[in-house]
N, C-alpha and C positions, 0 to 999 in steps of 0.2 A: 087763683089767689092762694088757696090752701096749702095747691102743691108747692106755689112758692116760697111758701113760708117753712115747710117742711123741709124742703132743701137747703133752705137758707141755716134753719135749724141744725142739720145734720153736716153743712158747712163748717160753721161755727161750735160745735161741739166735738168735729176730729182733730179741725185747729187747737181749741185747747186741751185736747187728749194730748195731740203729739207734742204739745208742751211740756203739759206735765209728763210726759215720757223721757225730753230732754231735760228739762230744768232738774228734776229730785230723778235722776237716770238710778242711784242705787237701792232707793226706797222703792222705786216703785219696780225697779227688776224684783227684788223679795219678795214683793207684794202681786206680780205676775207670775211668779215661781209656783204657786201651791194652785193656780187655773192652768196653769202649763202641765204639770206633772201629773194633774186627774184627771185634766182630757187626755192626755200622754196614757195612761193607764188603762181606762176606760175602753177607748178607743183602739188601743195595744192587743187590749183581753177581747175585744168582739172580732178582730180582725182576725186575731190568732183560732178562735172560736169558728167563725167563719170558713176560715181555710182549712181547720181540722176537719170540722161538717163535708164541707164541697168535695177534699183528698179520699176521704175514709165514704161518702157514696160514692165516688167517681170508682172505687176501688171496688165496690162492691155490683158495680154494673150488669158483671157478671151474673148476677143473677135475676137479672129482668126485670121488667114491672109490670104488674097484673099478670102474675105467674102464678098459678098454684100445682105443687109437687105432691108426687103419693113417692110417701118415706113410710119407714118401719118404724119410727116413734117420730116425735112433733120436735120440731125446732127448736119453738120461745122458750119453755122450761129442759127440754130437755129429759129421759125416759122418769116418766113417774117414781119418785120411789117408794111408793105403796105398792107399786104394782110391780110381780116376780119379773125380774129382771130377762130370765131365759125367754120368757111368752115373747118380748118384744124380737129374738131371734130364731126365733121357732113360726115367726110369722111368713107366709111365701112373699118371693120374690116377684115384683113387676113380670108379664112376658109381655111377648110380640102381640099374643092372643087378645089381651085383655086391652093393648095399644090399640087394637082393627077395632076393639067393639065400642070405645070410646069415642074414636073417631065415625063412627057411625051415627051413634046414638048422641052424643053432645051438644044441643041447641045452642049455650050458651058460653059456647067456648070459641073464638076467632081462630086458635093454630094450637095445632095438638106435636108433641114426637116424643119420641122414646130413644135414648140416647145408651151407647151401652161404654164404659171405660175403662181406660186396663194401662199397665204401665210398660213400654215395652222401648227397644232400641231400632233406632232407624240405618241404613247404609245404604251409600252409596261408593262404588267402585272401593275403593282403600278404605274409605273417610267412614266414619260411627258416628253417633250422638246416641250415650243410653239415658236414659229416665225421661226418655219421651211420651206424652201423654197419647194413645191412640183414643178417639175417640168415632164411634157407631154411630151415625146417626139418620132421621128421616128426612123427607125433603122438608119437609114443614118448619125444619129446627130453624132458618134463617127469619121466619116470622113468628117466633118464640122468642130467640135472640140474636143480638147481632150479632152478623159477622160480616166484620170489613174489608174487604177484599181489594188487595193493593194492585197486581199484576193478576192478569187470567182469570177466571170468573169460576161460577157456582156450579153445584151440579144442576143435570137437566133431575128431570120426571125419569126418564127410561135410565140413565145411570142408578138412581138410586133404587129403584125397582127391580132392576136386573143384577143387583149385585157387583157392579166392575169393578174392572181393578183403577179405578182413578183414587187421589186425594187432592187434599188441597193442606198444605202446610205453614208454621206459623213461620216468621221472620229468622228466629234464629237457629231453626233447621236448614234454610235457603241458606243462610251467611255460612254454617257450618261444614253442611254437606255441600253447596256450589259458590265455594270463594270468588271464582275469576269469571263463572258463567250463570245464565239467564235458569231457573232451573224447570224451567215451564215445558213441558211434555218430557220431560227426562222420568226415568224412573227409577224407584227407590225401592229398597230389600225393608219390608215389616214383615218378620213371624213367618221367615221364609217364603211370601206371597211378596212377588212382583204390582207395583201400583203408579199410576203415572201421573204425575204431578200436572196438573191442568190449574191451580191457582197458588195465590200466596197470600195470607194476611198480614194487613198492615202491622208495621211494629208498633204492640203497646208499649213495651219497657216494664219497669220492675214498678210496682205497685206500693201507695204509699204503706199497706198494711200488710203488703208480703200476699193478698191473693193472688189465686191463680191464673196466669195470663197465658192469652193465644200465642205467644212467642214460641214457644216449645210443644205446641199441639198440633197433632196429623188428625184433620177431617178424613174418613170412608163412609162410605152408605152403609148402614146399619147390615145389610142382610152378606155383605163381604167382612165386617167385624164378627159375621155369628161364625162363619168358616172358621177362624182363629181360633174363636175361646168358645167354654163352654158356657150357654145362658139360659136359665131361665127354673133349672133346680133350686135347692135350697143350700148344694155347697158350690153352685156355680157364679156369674160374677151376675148380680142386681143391676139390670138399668134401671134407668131413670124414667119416670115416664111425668112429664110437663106440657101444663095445659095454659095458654094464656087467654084471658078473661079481656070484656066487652071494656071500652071505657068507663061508660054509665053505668053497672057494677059496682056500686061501690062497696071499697071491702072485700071483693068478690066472693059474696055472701051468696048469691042466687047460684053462682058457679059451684060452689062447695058443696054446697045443697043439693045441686042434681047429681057432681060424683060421686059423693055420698052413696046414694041412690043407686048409682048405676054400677059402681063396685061390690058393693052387697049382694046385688043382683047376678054380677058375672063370675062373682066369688061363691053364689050359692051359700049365703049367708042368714038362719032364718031370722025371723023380726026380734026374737029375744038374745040373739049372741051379738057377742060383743063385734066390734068392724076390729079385721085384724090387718089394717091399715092405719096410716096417718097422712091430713092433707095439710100440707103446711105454704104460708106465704114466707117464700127467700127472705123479699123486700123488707118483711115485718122487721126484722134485725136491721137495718138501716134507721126504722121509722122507731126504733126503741133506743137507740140513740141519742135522739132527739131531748130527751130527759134529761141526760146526763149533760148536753149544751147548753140546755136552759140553768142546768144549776153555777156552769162556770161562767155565763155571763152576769147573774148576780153577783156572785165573785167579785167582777168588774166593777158592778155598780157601786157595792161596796167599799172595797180597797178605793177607787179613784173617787167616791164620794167622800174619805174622811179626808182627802187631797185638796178636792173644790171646795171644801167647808172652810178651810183652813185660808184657800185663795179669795173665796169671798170674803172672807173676815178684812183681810188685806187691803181689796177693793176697794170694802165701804172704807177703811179709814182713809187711803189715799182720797176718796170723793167728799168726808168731812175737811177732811185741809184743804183738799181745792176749794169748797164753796167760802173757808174762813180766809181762804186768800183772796179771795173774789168778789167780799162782801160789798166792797163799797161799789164795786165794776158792777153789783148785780144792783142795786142802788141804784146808779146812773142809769141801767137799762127801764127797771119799771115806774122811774121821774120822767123818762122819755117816750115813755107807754108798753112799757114791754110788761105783758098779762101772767096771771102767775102762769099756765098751765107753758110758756113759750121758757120760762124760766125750769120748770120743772124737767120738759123734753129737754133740754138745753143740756142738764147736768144726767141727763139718761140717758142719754146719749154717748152721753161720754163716756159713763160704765160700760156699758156693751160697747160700745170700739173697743177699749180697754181689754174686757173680757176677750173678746173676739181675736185682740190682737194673742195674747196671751193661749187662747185656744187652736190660732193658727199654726203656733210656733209649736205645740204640741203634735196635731197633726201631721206638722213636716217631718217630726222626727220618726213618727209612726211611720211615716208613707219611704223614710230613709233606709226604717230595717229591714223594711220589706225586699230590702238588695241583698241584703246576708242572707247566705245559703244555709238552709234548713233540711239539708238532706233529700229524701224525696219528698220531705209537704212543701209546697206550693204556696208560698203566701201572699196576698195577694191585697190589698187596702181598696178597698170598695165604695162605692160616689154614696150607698147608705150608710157605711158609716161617716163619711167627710159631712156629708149633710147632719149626722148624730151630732159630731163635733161641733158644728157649728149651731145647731136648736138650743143644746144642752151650754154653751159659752153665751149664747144671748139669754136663755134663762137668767143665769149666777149672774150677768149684767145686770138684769132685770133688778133681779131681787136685792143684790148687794148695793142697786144705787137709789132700790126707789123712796128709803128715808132720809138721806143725805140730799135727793132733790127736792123733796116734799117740806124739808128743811129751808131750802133756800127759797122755793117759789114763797111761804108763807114770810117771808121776811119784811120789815117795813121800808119803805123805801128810805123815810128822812133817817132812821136808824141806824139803818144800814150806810151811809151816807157819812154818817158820824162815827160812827166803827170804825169806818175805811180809812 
């Protein structure tokens, strides 16, 4: 019975919405214009917000999650400047050595590898590509991070162990050096060392923020990058040594704590000097981010809230003319037995369709620009924000109709009757 009455309700209150949509069509466009244009904003700023967030991590991938790095000064801030600037260059470099004993000794680490990099030109037969990324690395780097691999697959244990002369290449060394052909066991000239292509990674393409991508990167097994270049002095080239951490870890706080520990230790470091290292999380720099989105979504709130202020204003007064048009009509209904609260849903009803309609038409426009090309961001309108639009339109419904109803449920019927 309830439900029916409910329906009935919500029958009867879109009917006379879409009335008054047609009957006063130019009042009541003005009066949807200021709920159009702040959910239009609102929803604009989160979406845009949104897609900046998802563009700018997707970019940052690269650098893993639950990773922690031994670097020569820290990340977040960046080298102290209290502290003599020289010391943080005068600190040693990562080696191989300090890689073995990490991986030995690490309880709390899932995938360890030491990666070494250097910038160098690739050839094949005629064809060049210079400022190609060589990159060193250990078996363990594909469970550190990913690497996608399009055509031909990974190295084994005994390639990366024994040094071979294999790689695995990004996409636009394939397209570069092998136009017309497959480039998978061919081999290519780095650093005057022959090496045979056994894989290819998938094409990333260019990044919303311009980092670094495997398009232009030659994978080797780390100990055929030491032949090349020189590693592991202080004027020679710094790998990287990256460790990734348990999920339950949080923070990986227990991780940093044992390398801590365990660097000191292999470093020969005694308990009163200072660690002439730094462990830093990549990721951290994604999740500091995070600040700077929360403040342009208030933005949103703001700018599209003095918008719906304005559209609510609107609302109530189109819902005070409907109910002075309707007085005698609401008259007839509670001499017929209609209760105030059937009278009050009645006209709240019909705000929120109103609103709703008004919030839709905002949404659409959002969900339109989302077709304009934005260079590399991605933009992309999201079922949480549609859902936003539509909470925050039945809100200003809410609120913009619920004295103009409360107005007419309290009406008297004979009154009203006489009004009319």
């Amino acid at each position: 019975m309830r439900f029916g009455i409910f329906l009935k309700l919500m029958g009867e209150s879109i009917r006379f919405a879409i009335q008054v949509l047609t009957t006063n069509l130019l009042r009541t466009t003005l009066s949807l214009l200021g709920v159009t244009i702040g959910i239009m904003l609102i929803i604009s700023v989160f979406t845009m917000v949104d897609s900046l967030e998802k563009n700018i991590r997707d970019s940052l991938d690269f650098l893993g999650s639950n990773v922690v790095t031994v670097d020569k000064f820290p990340f977040g801030t960046g080298p102290d400047p209290n502290y003599p600037w020289w010391k943080y260059f005068r600190r040693p470099n990562n080696s191989y050595s300090e890689f073995e004993f990490l991986q030995a000794n690490l309880k709390n680490a899932a995938a360890i590898t030491i990666v070494g990099q250097a910038s160098t030109t690739a050839r094949y037969g005629s064809s060049s590509l210079g400022g190609t990324d060589l990159w060193g690395m250990t078996y363990q780097y594909k469970d550190v991070y990913e690497v996608d691999i399009a055509q031909g697959r990974y190295f084994t244990q005994q390639e990366i162990e024994g040094g071979r002369n294999v790689a695995i290449i990004g996409d636009e060394i394939a397209q570069t050096l092998f136009p017309n052909e497959s480039a998978i066991g061919k081999d290519i000239k780095v650093r005057g060392f022959k090496v045979r292509v056994i894989g290819i990674m998938t094409k990333e393409g260019e990044s919303f923020i311009g980092t670094p991508s495997s398009d232009d990167r030659i994978y080797i097994p780390y100990k055929m990058f030491n032949k090349m270049y020189y590693i592991g002095s202080r004027w020679g080239i710094n790998p990287s040594l990256a460790v990734k951490g348990f999920e339950d870890d949080i923070g990986m706080v227990e991780l940093q704590n044992e390398m801590e520990g365990l660097l000191r230790k292999v470093r020969g470091l005694r308990p009163k000097e200072e660690s002439n290292f730094a462990l830093n999380r990549p990721e951290a720099i994604a999740e500091a981010l995070g600040g700077i989105f929360d403040v342009l979504g208030l933005a949103g709130w703001v700018i599209g809230g003095f918008a719906i202020l304005v559209g609510g204003f609107g609302i109530m007064n189109i819902m005070f003319v409907s109910v002075q048009e309707r007085t005698k009509l609401i008259g007839i209904q509670k001499s017929l037995g209609a209760k105030n609260y059937f009278i009050l849903f009645q006209f709240l009803f019909e705000s929120v369709f109103l609103c709703l309609f008004g919030g839709a038409i905002g949404v659409f426009i959002v969900f339109l620009l989302t077709f304009i090309p934005f260079g590399t961001l991605e933009v992309t309108l999201s079922v949480k924000n549609i859902l936003l639009g539509v909470v925050v339109s039945s809100i200003i419904g809410v609120v913009s109709g619920i004295i103009p109803s409360a107005k007419a449920a309290r009406l008297d019927p004979v009154e009203a009757m006489r009004a009319g």
